[in-house]
C-alpha positions as CSV (number, residue, x, y, z in Angstrom):
1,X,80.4,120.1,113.4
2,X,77.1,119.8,114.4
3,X,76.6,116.2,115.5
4,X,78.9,113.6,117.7
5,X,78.8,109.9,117.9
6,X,75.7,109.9,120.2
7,X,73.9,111.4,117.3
8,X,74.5,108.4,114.9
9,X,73.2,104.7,116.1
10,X,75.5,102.6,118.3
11,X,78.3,100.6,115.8
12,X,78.0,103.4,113.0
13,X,81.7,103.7,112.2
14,X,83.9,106.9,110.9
15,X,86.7,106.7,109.0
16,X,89.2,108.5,106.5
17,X,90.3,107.4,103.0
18,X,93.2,107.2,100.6
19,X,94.9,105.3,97.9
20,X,98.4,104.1,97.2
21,X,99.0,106.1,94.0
22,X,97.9,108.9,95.6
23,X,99.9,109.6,98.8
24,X,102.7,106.8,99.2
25,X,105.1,108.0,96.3
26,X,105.3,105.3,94.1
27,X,109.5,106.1,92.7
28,X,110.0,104.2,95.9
29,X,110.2,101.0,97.5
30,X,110.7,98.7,94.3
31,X,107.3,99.3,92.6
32,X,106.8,98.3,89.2
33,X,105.7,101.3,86.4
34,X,102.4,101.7,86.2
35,X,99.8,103.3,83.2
36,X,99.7,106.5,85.4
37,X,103.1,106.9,84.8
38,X,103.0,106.2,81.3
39,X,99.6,108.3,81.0
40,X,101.5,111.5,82.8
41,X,104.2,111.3,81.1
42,X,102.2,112.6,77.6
43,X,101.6,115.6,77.3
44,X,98.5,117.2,77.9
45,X,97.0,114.4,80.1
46,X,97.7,115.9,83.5
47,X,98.2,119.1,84.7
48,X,102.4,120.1,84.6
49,X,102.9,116.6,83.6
50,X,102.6,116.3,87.6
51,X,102.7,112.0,88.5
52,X,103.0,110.0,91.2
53,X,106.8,109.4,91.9
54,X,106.7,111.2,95.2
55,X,104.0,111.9,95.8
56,X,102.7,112.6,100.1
57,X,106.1,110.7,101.0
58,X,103.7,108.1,102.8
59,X,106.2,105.5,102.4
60,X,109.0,107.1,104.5
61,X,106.4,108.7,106.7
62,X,104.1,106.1,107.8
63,X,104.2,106.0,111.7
64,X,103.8,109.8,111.7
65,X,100.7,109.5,109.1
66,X,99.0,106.5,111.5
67,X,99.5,109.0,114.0
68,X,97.4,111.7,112.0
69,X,94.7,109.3,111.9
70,X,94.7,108.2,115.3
71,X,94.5,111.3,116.4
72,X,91.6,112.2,114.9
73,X,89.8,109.1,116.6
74,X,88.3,107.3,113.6
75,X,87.3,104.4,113.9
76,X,88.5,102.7,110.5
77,X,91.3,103.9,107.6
78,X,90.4,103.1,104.0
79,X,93.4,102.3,102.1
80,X,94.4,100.5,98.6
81,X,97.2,98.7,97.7
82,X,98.9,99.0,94.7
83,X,99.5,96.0,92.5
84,X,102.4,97.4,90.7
85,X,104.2,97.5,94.7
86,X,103.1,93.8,95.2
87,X,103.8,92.2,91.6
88,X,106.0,95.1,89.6
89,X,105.3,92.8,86.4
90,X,101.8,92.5,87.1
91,X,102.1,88.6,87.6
92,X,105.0,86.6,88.3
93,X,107.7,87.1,91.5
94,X,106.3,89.5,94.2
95,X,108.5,92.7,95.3
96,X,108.8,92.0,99.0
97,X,109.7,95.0,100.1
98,X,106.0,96.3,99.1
99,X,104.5,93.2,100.7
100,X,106.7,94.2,103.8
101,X,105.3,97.9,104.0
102,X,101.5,96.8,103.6
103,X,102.2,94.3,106.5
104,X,102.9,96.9,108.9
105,X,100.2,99.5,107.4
106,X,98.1,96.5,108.8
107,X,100.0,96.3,111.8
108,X,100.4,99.8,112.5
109,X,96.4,100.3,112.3
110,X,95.5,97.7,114.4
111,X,98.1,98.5,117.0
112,X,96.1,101.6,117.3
113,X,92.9,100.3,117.5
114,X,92.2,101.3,113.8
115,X,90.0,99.2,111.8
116,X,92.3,98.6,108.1
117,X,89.5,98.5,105.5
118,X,91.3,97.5,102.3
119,X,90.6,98.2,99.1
120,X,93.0,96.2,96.2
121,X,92.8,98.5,93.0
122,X,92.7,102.4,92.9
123,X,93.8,102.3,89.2
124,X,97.4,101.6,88.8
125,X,97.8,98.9,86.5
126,X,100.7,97.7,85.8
127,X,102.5,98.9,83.2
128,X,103.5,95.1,81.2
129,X,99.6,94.3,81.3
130,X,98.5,97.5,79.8
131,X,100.5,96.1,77.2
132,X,98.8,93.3,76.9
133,X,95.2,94.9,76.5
134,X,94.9,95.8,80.2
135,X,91.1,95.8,81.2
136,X,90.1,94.9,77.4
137,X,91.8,91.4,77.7
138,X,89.4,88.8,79.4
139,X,92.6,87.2,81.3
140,X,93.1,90.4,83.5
141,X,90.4,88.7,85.8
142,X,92.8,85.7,86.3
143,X,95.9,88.0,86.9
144,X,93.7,90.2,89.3
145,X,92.5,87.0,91.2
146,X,96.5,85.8,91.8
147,X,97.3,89.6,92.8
148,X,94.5,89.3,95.2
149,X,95.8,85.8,96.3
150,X,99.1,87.7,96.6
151,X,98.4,90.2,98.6
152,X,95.8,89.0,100.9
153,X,97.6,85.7,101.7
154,X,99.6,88.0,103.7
155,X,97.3,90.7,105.1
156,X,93.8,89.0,104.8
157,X,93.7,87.4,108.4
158,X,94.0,90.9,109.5
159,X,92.2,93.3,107.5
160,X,88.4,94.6,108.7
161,X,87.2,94.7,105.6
162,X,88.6,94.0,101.3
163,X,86.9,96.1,98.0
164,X,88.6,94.7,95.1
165,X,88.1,98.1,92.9
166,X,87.7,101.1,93.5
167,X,84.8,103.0,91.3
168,X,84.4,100.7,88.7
169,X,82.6,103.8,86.4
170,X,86.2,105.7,87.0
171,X,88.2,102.5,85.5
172,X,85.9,101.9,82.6
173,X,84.2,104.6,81.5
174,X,85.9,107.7,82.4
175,X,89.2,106.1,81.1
176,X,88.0,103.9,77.8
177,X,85.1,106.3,76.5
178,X,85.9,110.2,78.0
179,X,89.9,108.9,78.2
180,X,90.6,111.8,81.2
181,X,92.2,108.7,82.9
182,X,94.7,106.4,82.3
183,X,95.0,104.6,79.7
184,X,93.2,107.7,78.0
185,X,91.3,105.9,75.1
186,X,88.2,107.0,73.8
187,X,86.9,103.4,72.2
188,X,82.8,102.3,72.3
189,X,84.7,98.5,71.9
190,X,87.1,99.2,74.6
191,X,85.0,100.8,77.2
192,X,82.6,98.1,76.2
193,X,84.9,95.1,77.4
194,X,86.5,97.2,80.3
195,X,83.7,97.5,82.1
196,X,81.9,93.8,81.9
197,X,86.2,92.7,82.9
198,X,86.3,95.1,85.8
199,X,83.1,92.9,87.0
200,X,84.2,89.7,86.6
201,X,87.6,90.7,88.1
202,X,85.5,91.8,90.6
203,X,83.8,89.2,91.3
204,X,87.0,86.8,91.0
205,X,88.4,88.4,94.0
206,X,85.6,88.3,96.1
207,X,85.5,84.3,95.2
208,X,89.0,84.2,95.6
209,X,88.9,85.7,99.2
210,X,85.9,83.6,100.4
211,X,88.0,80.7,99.4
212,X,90.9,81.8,101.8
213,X,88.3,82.6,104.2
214,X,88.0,86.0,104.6
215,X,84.8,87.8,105.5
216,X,83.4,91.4,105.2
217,X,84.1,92.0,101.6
218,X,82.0,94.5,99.6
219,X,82.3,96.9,96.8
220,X,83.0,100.5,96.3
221,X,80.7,102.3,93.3
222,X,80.8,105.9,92.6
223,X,77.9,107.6,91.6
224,X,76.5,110.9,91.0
225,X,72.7,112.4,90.9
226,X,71.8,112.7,87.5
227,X,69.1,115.6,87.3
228,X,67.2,116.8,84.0
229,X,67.8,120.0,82.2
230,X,64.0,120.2,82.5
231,X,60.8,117.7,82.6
232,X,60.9,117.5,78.7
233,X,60.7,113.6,76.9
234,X,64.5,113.8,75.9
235,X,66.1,115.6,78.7
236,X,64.4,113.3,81.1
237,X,65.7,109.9,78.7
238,X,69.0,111.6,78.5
239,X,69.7,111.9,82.8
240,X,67.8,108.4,83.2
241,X,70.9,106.9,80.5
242,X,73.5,108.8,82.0
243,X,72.0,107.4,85.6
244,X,71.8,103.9,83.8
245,X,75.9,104.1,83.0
246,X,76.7,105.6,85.7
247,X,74.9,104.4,88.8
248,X,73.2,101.5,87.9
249,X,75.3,99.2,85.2
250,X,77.7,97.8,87.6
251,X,75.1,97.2,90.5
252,X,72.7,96.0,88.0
253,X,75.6,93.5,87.1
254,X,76.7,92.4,90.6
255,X,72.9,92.0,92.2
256,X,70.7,91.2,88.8
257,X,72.8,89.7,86.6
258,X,72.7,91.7,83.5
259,X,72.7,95.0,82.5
260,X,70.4,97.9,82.3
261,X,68.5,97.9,78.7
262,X,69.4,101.7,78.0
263,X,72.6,100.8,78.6
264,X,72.8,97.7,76.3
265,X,71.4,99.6,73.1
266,X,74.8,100.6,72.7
267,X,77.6,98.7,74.2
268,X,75.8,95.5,73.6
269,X,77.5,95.6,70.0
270,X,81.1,95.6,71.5
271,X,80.4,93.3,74.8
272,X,82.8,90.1,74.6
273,X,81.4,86.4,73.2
274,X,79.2,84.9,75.7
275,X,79.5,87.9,77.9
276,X,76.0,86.9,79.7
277,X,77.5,83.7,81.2
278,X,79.8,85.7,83.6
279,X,77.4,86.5,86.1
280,X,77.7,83.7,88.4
281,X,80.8,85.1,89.1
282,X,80.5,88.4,88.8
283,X,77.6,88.3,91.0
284,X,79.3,86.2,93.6
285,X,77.5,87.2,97.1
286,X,78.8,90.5,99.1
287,X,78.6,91.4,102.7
288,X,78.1,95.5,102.3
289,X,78.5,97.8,99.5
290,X,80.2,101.1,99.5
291,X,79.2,104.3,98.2
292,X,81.3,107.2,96.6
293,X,79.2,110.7,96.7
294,X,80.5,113.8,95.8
295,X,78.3,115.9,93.3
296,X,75.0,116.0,90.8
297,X,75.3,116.6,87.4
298,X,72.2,118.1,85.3
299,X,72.0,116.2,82.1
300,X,70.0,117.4,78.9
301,X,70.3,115.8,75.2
302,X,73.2,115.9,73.2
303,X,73.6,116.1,69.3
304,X,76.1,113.2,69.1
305,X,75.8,109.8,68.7
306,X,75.2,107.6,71.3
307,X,74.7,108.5,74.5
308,X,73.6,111.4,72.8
309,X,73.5,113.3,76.1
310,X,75.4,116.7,77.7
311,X,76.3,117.7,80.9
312,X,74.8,121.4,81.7
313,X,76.7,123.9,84.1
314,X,74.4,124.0,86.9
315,X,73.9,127.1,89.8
316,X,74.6,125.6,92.5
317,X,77.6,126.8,95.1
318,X,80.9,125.0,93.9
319,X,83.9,123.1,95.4
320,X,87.5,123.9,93.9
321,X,87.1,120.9,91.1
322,X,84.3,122.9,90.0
323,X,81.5,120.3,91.1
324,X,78.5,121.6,92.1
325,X,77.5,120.9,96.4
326,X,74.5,118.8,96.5
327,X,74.0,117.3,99.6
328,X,70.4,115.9,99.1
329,X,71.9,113.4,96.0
330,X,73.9,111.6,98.6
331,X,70.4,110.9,100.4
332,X,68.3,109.9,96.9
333,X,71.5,107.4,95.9
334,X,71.3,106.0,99.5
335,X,67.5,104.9,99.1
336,X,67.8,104.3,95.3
337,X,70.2,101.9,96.2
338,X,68.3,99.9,98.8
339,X,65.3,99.8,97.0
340,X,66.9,98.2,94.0
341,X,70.0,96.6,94.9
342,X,71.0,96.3,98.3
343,X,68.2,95.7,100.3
344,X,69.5,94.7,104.1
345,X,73.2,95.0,102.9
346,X,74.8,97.3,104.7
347,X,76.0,100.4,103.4
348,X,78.8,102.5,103.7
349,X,79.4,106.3,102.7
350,X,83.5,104.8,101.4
351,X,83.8,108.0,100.5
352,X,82.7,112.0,100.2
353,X,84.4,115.2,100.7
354,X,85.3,118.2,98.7
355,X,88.6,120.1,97.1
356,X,88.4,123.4,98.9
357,X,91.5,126.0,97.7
358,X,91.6,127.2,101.3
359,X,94.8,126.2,102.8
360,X,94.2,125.2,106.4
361,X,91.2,127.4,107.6
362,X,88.7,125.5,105.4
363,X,85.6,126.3,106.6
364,X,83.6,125.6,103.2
365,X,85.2,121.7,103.7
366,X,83.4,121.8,107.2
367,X,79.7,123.3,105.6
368,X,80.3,120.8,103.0
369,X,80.3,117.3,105.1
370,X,78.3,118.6,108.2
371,X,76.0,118.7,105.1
372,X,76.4,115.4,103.7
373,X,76.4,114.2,107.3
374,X,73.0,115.4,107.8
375,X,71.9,113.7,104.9
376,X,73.3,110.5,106.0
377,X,70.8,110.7,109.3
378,X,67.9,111.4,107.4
379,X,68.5,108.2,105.0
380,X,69.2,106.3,108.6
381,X,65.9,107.7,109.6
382,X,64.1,106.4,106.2
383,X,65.4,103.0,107.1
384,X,68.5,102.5,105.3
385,X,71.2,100.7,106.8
386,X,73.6,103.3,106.5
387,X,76.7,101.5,108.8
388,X,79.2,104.1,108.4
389,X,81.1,107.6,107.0
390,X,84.7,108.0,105.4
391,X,85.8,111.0,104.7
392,X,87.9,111.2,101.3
393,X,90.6,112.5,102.2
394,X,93.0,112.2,105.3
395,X,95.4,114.5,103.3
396,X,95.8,116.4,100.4
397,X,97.2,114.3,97.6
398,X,98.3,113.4,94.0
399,X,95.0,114.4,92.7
400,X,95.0,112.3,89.0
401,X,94.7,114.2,86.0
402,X,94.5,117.7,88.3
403,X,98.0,116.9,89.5
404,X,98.5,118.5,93.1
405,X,96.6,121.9,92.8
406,X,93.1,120.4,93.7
407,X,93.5,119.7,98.1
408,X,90.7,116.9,99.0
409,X,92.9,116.9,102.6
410,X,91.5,116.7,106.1
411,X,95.5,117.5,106.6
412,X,97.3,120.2,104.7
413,X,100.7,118.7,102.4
414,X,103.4,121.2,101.7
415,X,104.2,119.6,98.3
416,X,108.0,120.8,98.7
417,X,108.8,119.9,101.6
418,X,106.1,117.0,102.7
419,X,105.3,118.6,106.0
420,X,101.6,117.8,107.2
421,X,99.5,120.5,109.1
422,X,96.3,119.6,110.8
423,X,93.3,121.7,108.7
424,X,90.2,123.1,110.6
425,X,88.2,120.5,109.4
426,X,91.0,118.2,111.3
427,X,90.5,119.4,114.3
428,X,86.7,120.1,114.2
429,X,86.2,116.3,113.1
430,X,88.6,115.3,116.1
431,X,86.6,117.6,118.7
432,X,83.2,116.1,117.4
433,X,84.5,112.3,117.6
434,X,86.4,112.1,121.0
435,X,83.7,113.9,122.8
């Protein structure tokens, strides 16, 4: 690695991420079913039908994972917890035994001088409300507010920081419009709703949480640098509407309270009744907003109807998901996003790494964020408040629709038997933090 803490300013913090669904092994511990399971269990939706029943074996493995992450001296652990652990049914009597394990992920962290930087939803939804219309029905902002009453009534005096969702674009867009997510639909109407819900769920929590006191709550978007085929009229409108839905609609929504226009000509058909008198809530004040940055995608014009654009295999060097390194994207999001949205927020990088198919030597993982890292200075340099840097992930993982062949992991899994082995990248990051 080519930088240490000296190089970043004093208070910038480090830190690895994960989500429940993904590592802790969700057949366990009294969790209700969830839409992943649902969605993996049809086939053709994830690779070898693989789910999340088992998963990383977090649940059983806990101390030894906290003591990955210590050792690698972070500063903070990004985690989600999963709503179908806290409330099986969704709503109703709480499963205990979840509430019991988040309360001493908390207490575990902290006990190691780890900041726990919570994040409530990283997509599994409960099973009994995706039967009753999931993120389509306007009530799931109510039932997300009481989950996040739930939950944080017992960890919220102790967490650094709370997200309620996690990549807003991933829930709506990539799961109602493309459906490569759970609950797999590909519905205008649908996506439509989803995504104004997932922002007034949104901004529920956050009101909900300022009501029991809690401070340093933000959000987590995900975007990606939309690039034109080339500089003619309708490649250049096709990347600045893929840019609109993708990096801009839910920003535009939490700090301007309404939508971009390009977006609006057409979902604006299939938005809810009286969808424009939401924003007070959705655009209840946040203390930082987090940024997810992994890739660019060159966009030219499509022959279908709306968004009538196409994504174009680009030339670029790429990672194992087949995503194309672009470091310099991470720094034009970071100063796109200041410039119309965040201003003196701070921001944090919540997450950016890479799937790299080598299994413990990976030294394209350690060109890949020394990269991204490099970027992140120069946007501190141009007067961003860049605060801090989470690398996604701490270990390889249950990896969505990919299943468990795509390895994200700072720490290698062996899928059989669970064991964790350090990576390079492990022990480079270590080196470069606790010198």
């Amino acid at each position: 690695m080519s930088f240490d803490r000296n190089t970043y300013p004093d208070g910038f913090l480090f830190g690895v991420a994960t989500s429940a669904y993904q590592i802790e092994g969700h057949g366990q511990g009294g969790a209700g079913r969830t839409h992943w399971d649902d969605f993996s269990a049809t086939p053709g939706n994830v690779a070898r039908a693989e789910h999340g029943a088992r998963a990383c074996g977090h649940l059983d493995r806990l101390e030894e994972d906290l003591d990955l992450i210590a050792g690698l001296g972070v500063d903070a652990y990004r985690f989600s917890t999963s709503w179908a652990r806290v409330l099986p049914e969704g709503r109703g009597a709480p499963n205990m035994e979840g509430l019991d394990f988040y309360d001493r992920l908390v207490d575990g962290l902290l006990a190691r001088g780890i900041k726990p930087a919570a994040t409530l939803y990283h997509w599994e939804l409960p099973s009994a409300l995706a039967d009753l219309g999931g993120w389509r029905n306007r009530d799931i902002a109510s039932w997300f507010g009481d989950f996040t009453d739930t939950i944080m009534d017992r960890i919220g005096d102790r967490v650094w920081s709370a997200a309620p969702i996690n990549e807003p674009w991933c829930v709506g867009w990539l799961s109602h419009f493309q459906g490569h997510h759970a609950p797999g639909l590909r519905d205008i109407r649908a996506t439509a709703r989803a995504m104004h819900h997932i922002l007034l769920a949104h901004g529920t929590a956050i009101a909900r949480m300022r009501d029991m006191g809690m401070r340093n709550l933000g959000a987590v978007v995900n975007m990606e640098y939309a690039q034109p085929l080339d500089d003619s009229p309708t490649a250049m409108a096709a990347a600045e509407l893929y840019d609109a839905i993708y990096n801009q609609f839910f920003l535009s929504g939490m700090f301007h309270n309404t939508y971009p226009e390009p977006v609006l000509a057409g979902l604006a058909p299939h938005l809810p009744d009286r969808w424009q008198d939401d924003f007070d809530t959705i655009a209840t004040p946040l203390d930082w907003v987090g940024l997810n940055y992994y890739t660019r995608k060159i966009i030219g014009p499509g022959d279908s109807p709306w968004p009538a654009y196409r994504e174009i295999d680009g030339p670029l060097p790429k990672t194992q998901m087949g995503w194309e390194v672009f470091p310099e994207g991470l720094h034009a999001l970071l100063t796109m996003m200041q410039a119309r949205f965040t201003g003196d927020l701070p921001i944090y990088i919540t997450e950016n790494g890479m799937a790299s198919a080598l299994p413990v030597n990976d030294a394209d993982r350690l060109a890949y964020l020394d990269a991204h890292l490099a970027q992140v200075r120069r946007a501190i340099a141009d007067g961003v408040p860049v605060d801090g840097y989470f690398i996604w992930s701490l270990m390889d993982n249950y990896e969505w629709s990919f299943g468990y062949e795509k390895r994200f992991g700072l720490v290698h899994v062996d899928f059989d038997t669970l064991v964790r082995t350090p990576k390079a990248s492990y022990r480079a990051l270590a080196s470069a933090l606790n010198r």
